[in-house]
C-alpha positions in Angstrom: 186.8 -19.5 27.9 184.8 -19.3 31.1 184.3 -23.1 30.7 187.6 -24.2 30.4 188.5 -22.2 33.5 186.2 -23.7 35.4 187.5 -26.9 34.3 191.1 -26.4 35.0 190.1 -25.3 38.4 188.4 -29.0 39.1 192.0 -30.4 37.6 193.9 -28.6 39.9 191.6 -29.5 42.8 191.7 -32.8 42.4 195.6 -32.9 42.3 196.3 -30.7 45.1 193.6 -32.9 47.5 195.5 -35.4 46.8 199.2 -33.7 47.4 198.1 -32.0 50.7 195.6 -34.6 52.3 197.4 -37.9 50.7 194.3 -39.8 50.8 193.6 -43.4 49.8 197.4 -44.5 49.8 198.7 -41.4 48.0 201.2 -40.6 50.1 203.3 -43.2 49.0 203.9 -41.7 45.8 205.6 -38.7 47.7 207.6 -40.8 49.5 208.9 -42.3 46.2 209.3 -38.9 44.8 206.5 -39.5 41.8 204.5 -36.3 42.9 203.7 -35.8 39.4 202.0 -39.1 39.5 198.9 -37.0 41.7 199.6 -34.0 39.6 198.5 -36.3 36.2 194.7 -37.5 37.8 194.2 -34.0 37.8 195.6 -33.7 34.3 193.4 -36.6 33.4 190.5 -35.4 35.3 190.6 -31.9 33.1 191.4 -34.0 29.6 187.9 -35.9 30.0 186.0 -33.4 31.6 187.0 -31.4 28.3 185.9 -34.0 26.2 182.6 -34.4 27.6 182.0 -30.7 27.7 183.1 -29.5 24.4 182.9 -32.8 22.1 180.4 -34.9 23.1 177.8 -32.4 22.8 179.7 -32.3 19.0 179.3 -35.5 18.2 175.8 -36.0 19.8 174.1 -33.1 19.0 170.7 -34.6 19.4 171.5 -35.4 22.9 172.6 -32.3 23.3 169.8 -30.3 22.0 169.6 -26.9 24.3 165.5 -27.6 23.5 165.0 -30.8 24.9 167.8 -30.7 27.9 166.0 -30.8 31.3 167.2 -31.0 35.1 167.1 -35.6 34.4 169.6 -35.0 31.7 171.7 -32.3 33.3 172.3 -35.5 37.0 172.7 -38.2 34.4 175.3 -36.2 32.4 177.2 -35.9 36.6 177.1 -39.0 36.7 178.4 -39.6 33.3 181.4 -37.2 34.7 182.1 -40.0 37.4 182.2 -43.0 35.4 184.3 -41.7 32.6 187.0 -39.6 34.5 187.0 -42.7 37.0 187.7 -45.5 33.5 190.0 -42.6 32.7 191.9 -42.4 36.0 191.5 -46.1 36.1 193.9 -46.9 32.7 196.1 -43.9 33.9 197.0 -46.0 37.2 197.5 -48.7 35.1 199.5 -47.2 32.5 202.2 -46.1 35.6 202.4 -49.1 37.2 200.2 -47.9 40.0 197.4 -50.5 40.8 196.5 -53.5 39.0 193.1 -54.0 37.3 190.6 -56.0 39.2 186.9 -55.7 40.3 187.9 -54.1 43.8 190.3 -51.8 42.2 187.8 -50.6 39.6 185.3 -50.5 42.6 187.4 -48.1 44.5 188.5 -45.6 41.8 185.0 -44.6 41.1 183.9 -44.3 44.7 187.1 -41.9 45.5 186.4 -40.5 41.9 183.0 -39.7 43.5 184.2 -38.6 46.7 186.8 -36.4 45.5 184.9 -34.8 42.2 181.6 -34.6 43.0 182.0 -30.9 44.4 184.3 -29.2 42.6 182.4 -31.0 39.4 178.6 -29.7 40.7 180.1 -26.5 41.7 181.7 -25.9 38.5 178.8 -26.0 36.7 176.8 -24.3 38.8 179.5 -21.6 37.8 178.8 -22.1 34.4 175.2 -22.3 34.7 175.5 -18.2 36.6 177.9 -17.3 34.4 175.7 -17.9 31.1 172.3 -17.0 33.0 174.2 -13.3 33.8 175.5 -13.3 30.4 172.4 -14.3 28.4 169.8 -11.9 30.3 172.0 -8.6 30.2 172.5 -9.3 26.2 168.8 -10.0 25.7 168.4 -6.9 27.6 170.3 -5.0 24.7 168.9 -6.9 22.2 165.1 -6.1 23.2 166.3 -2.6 23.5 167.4 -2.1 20.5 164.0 -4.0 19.1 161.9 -1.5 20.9 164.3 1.6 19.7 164.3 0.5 15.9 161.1 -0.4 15.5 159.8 2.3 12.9 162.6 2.1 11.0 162.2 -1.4 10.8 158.8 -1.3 9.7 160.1 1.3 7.0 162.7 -1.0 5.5 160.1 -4.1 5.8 157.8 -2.3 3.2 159.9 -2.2 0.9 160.7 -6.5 0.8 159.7 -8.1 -2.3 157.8 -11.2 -2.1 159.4 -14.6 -3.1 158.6 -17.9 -4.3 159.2 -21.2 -2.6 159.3 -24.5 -4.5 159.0 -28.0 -3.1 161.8 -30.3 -3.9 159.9 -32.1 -7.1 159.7 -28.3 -8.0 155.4 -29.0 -8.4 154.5 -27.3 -5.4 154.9 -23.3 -5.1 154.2 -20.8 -2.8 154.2 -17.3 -3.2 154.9 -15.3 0.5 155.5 -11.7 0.9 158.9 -11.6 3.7 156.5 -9.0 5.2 154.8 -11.7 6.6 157.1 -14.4 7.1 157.8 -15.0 10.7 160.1 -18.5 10.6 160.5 -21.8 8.8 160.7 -25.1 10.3 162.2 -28.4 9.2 160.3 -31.7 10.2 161.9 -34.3 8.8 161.3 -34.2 5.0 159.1 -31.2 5.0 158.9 -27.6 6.7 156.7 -25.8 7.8 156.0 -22.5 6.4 154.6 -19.8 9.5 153.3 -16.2 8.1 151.0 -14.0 9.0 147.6 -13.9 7.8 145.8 -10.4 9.2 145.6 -11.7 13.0 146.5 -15.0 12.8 148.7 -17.3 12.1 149.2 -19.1 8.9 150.8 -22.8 8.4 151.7 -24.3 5.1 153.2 -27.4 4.7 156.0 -28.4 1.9 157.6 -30.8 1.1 161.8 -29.3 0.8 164.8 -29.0 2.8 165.4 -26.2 5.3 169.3 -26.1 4.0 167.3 -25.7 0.3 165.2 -22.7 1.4 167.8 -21.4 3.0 170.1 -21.1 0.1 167.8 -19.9 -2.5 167.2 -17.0 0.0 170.4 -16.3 1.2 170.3 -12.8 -0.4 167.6 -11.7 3.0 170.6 -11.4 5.6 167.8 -10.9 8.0 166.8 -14.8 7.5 168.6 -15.9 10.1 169.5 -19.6 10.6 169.3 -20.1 14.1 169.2 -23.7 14.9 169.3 -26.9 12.3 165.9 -26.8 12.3 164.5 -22.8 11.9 165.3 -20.4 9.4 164.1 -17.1 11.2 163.0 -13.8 10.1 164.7 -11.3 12.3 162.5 -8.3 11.1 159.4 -9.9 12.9 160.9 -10.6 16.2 158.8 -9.7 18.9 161.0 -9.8 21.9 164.2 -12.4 22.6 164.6 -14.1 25.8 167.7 -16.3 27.1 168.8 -18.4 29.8 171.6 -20.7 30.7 170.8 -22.6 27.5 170.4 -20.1 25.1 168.9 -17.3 23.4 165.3 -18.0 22.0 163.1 -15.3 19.8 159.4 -14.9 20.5 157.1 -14.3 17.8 153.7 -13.2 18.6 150.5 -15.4 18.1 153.3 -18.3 18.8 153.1 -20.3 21.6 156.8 -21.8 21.4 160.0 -20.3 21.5 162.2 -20.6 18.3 166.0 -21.8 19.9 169.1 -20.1 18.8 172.0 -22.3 18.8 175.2 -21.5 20.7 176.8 -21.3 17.5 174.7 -18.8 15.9 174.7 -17.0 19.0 177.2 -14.4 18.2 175.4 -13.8 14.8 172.1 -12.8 16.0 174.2 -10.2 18.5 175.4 -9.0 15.3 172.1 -8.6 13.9 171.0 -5.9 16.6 174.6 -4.3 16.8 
């Protein structure tokens, strides 16, 4: 919700520059009573921002991964912003009769797309950006509060876990894991990767099966958590969550990496610590 604020506010930014200041011929439009004509490139402007906000990341999910997204992504995707609402703006003009389409006019629609959006787009999601940041670090807050507080009681209901057996696709590989001391599982490509403890280490085993696989013939552990298309976590050994504008992420200790939770399992691991 607090994203598609922020973009409404850009939309109506970019229309009411336009009404007020009249910029770059605009004012003719007044003069022949088509206001609504600057009103619509800021209805365009918030279509295609939400479509690169909310669907893209959709339909490119690998691009998207909260894992691998890093300050170069985050000025390429503004610059994405540009080109795409100016094409946008660009067939709207078109469409009314506004402009005709030639390699000047295409010239000039993204440099006033750029002069007009680039501020109100940067500081929108630097907005968003707060907005999660203050969101993510009070509920991790809770979260590793209510770790800390259930702790014993944890360990109480973890003694009494059975242990379980996990088969390889051709069904000629098993192994035999007590959830005691399974920490997560993690696809890579064809195989996972199996992470338990073993006294004071860590333990790795390699299989050859699907995460979705494991996942279903486990299903009855609520507290296996699928927290990103590629971990299936055990919430029970959780050392301590963290989280940032990207995400939450759960710690395990003796493991270097964080494990990512996806935005869409988000709400699900909040439910886990309720």
């Amino acid at each position: 919700m607090q994203l598609i604020f922020s973009l409404v506010g850009v939309g109506l930014f970019v229309s009411l520059f336009l009404v007020i200041f009249q910029p770059f011929g605009s004012s003719s439009y007044i003069q022949e009573g088509r206001i609504w004509v600057l009103w619509g490139y800021g209805f365009v402007t918030f279509l295609v921002l939400m479509f690169d906000m909310l669907l893209l990341p959709r339909i490119f999910p690998g691009i998207f991964d909260e894992t691998k997204w890093n300050v170069f992504k985050g000025i390429l995707f503004q610059f994405w912003h540009i080109i795409s609402i100016g094409t946008a703006n660009i067939f709207y003009s078109f469409y009314i009769g506004g402009r005709e389409l030639s390699f000047s006019t295409v010239a000039g629609f993204f440099l006033i797309t750029l002069s007009i959006g680039f501020f109100p787009i940067t500081i929108s999601i630097l907005s968003i950006h707060y907005y999660l940041l203050k969101k993510y670090a009070e509920s991790t807050r809770k979260i590793n509060e209510r770790i800390i507080s259930s702790e014993n009681q944890r360990k109480e209901d973890i003694e009494k876990l059975p242990s379980v057996v996990i088969t390889s696709e051709s069904g000629k590989e098993k192994i035999e894991i007590d959830l005691n001391d399974l920490l997560f599982i993690k696809s890579i490509d064809n195989y996972v990767e199996v992470y338990r403890k073993d006294r004071e280490n860590i333990k790795i085993i390699l299989l050859r099966s699907s995460l979705k696989r494991i996942e279903e013939n486990l299903k009855k552990y609520p507290f296996l958590f699928r927290c990103h298309r590629t971990y299936l976590a055990n919430v029970n050994n959780i050392s301590r969550v963290t989280g940032n504008s990207q995400g939450y992420k759960l710690i395990y200790d003796g493991v270097e990496y964080y494990i990512p939770v996806s935005r869409s399992s988000s709400k699900r691991l909040l439910g886990l610590f309720s």
